[in-house]
Structure formats: C-alpha cells, structure tokens
C-alpha positions in Angstrom: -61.3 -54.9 26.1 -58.2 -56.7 27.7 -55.0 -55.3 25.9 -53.0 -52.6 27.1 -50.6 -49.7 25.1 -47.6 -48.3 26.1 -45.2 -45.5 24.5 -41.7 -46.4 25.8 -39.0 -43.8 25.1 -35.1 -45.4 25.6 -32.1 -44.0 26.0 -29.0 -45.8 25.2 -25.0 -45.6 25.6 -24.2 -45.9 21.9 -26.3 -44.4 19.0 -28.7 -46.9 18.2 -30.8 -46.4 14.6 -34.3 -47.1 14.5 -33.8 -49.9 11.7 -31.2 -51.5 14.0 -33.3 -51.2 17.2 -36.5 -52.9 14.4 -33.9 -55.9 13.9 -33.2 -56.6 17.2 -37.0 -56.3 18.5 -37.7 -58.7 15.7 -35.3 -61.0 16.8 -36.6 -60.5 20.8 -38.4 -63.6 22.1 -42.0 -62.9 22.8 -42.2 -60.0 20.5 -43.8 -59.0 16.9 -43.0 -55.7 15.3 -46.1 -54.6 13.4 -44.3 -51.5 11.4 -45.6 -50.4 8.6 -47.1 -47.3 8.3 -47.5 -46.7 4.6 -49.5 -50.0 5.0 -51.2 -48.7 8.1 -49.6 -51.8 10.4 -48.8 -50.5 13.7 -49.5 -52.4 17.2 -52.7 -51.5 18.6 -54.4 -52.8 21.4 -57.7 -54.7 19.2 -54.9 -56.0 17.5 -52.9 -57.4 20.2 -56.2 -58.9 21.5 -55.5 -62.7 21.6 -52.2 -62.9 21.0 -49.1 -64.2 22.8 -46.6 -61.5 22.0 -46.5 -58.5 22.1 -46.5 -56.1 19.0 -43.6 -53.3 19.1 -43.7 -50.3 16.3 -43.8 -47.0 15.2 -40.1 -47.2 16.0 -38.3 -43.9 16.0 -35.6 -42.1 17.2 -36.0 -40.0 19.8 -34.7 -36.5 19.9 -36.0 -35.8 23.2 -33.1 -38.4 24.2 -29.2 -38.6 24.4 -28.7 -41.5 22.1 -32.9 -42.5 22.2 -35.2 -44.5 20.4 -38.9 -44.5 21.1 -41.8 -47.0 19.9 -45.1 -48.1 20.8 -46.5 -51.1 21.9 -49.6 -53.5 22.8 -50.0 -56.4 24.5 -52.6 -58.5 25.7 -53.2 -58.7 28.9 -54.3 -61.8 30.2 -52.6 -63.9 27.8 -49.0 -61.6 27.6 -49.9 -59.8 30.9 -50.9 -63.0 33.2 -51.7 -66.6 31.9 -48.6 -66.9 29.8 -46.2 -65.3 32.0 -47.2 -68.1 34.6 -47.0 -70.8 32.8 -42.8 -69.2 31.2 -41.9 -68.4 34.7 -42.9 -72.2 35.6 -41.2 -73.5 32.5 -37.9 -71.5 33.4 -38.2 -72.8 37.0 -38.3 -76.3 36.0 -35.1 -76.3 34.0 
C-alpha cells in the first residue's frame, strides 16, 4: 500500500562484480540486501512495508552498460521515503 520499487541500472569507471557491488550495499547505512533467489528472497514492496531501510537485490551485472551493475529495490515510503528522512536530516543538522 505505501512502498515503492525501483530497477536502478549503474554504470561505473572500473569493472565492478555483482558480489562486490552485494558487499558494499551490505555494508551501506540504511540498506538491507534481500538476495537470495534460490530461497525466493528478493526486495519487494509488501516486504519493505514497515521497515526503515531499504531492501537492495537481484544484483546483476549489466550488459546493457560499460562497466554496469543493475539491481532492484523497495522501500517504504513513509517511513524510508518521509518520516525517517526528517528526523536523519535533523539528526545530521544538529551535529
């Protein structure tokens, strides 16, 4: 009802490999990866319903791309998308 979905296709200066490009999201503040598609885990937006971060997978290279990695993502967005981006833009101000 209040999550969104986006298909984001990046491309980069250096090769990047999807496995690499899975650490770094993972390591991202904010984000999840849900990426596990033998296990049927991917981000969708029921499950990003609720939830603070925002769920990255189905990470891929791209072909389509010099260098590019694509992936899919959900967020919620009244939590992700509004309320909680208020009240880390307030936080940040007031350091």
């Amino acid at each position: 009802m209040r999550a969104h979905s986006e298909a984001v296709h990046v491309g980069f200066d250096r090769p990047l490999a999807p496995d690499e490009a899975r650490e770094r999201l993972a390591r991202a503040p904010g984000v999840a990866v849900v990426d596990d598609p033998a296990r049927g885990l991917f981000p969708t937006p029921l499950r990003a319903e609720t939830r603070d971060h925002v769920l990255v997978g189905r990470i891929r290279a791209d072909e389509a791309l010099e260098n590019g990695i694509a992936f899919f993502l959900a967020g919620d967005q009244l939590r992700k998308g509004a309320a909680l981006n208020a009240v880390q833009i307030a936080e940040l101000a007031a350091r």
